[in-house]
N, C-alpha and C positions, 0 to 999 in steps of 0.2 A: 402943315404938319401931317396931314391925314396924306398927303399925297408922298410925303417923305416915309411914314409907315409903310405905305403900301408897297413903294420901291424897292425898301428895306426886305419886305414879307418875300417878294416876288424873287429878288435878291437870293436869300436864302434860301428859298426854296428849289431856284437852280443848282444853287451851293450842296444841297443837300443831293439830288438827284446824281450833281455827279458824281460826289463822294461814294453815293451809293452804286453808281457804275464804274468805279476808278480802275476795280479788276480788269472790266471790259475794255477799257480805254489802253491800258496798259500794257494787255495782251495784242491789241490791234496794232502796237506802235513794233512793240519788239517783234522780231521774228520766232516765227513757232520753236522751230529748231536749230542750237546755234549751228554755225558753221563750223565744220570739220579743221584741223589745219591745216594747211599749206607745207609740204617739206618741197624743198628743191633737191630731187634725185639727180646724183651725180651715175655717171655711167662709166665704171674705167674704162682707160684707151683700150682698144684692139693689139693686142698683142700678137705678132705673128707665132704660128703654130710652132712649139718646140720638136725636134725631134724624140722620136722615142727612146732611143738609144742612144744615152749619151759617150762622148768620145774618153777615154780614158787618157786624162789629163798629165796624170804620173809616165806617159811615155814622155812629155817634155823633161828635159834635164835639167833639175833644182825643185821640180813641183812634187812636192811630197802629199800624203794624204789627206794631213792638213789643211796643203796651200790648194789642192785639191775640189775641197770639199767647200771651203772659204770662198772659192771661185763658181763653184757651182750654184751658191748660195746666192750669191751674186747675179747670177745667170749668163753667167757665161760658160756652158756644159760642154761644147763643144771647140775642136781645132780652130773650125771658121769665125768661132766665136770670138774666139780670143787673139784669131791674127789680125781681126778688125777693131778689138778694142781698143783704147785708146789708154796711152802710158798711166796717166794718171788714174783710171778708173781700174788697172790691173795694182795699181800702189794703194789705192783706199782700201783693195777690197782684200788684199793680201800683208801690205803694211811693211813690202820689201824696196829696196832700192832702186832706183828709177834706172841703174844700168842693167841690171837683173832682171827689172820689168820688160824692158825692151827685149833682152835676149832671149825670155820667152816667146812675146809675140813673133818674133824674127822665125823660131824655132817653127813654133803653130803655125806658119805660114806656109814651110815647107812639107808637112804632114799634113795638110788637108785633103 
C-alpha cells in the first residue's frame, strides 16, 4: 500500500508540474506565428500591343456608330482586325446577320 502511495504521490506530482508548464508545452508544439495564405496569382495572357489609333470602322458600309463602337468593345478596332475575325465572333459582338457579317469582313479586307 505504501508503495502504491508513493506511485500515486510521484504520479501527481508529474501531473502537476506539467499542468503547471502546459503553456510552455503548448507554445513549443504550435508555431510562433501562423502562416500567411497562400493565393494562387493568376497572370493574364500577353496581349499583343493595340494600336493607338484606331481605324474608323463607319467607313465600312452597314457599320454605323453603334455597330462601331460594339465592335471596338469587342476588340476589334481596327480593318485588319476585323478582316481576320471570324464570322461568328463579328455576330456575337454586333448581333447582325451572318451574311452582313461576312460582307463586312470581305469589305475590311479590302481597306486595310
Amino acid at each position: 500500500m505504501k508503495k502504491l502511495a508513493r506511485f500515486l504521490g510521484v504520479l501527481g506530482g508529474v501531473a502537476a508540474v506539467v499542468w503547471a508548464m502546459r503553456e510552455r508545452f503548448v507554445s513549443i508544439a504550435a508555431p510562433r506565428e501562423p502562416e500567411p495564405p497562400t493565393f494562387r496569382v493568376v497572370t493574364p495572357p500577353s496581349q499583343p500591343p493595340r494600336p493607338q489609333d484606331p481605324d474608323d470602322l463607319t467607313a465600312v458600309n452597314g457599320i454605323g456608330p453603334v455597330f462601331a463602337r460594339r465592335l471596338m468593345e469587342g476588340g476589334i478596332s481596327t480593318f485588319s482586325d476585323l478582316a481576320t475575325a471570324e464570322t461568328a465572333r463579328v455576330i456575337e459582338l454586333t448581333g447582325v446577320t451572318d451574311q452582313k457579317a461576312a460582307d463586312w469582313i470581305q469589305q475590311a479586307s479590302t481597306l486595310r
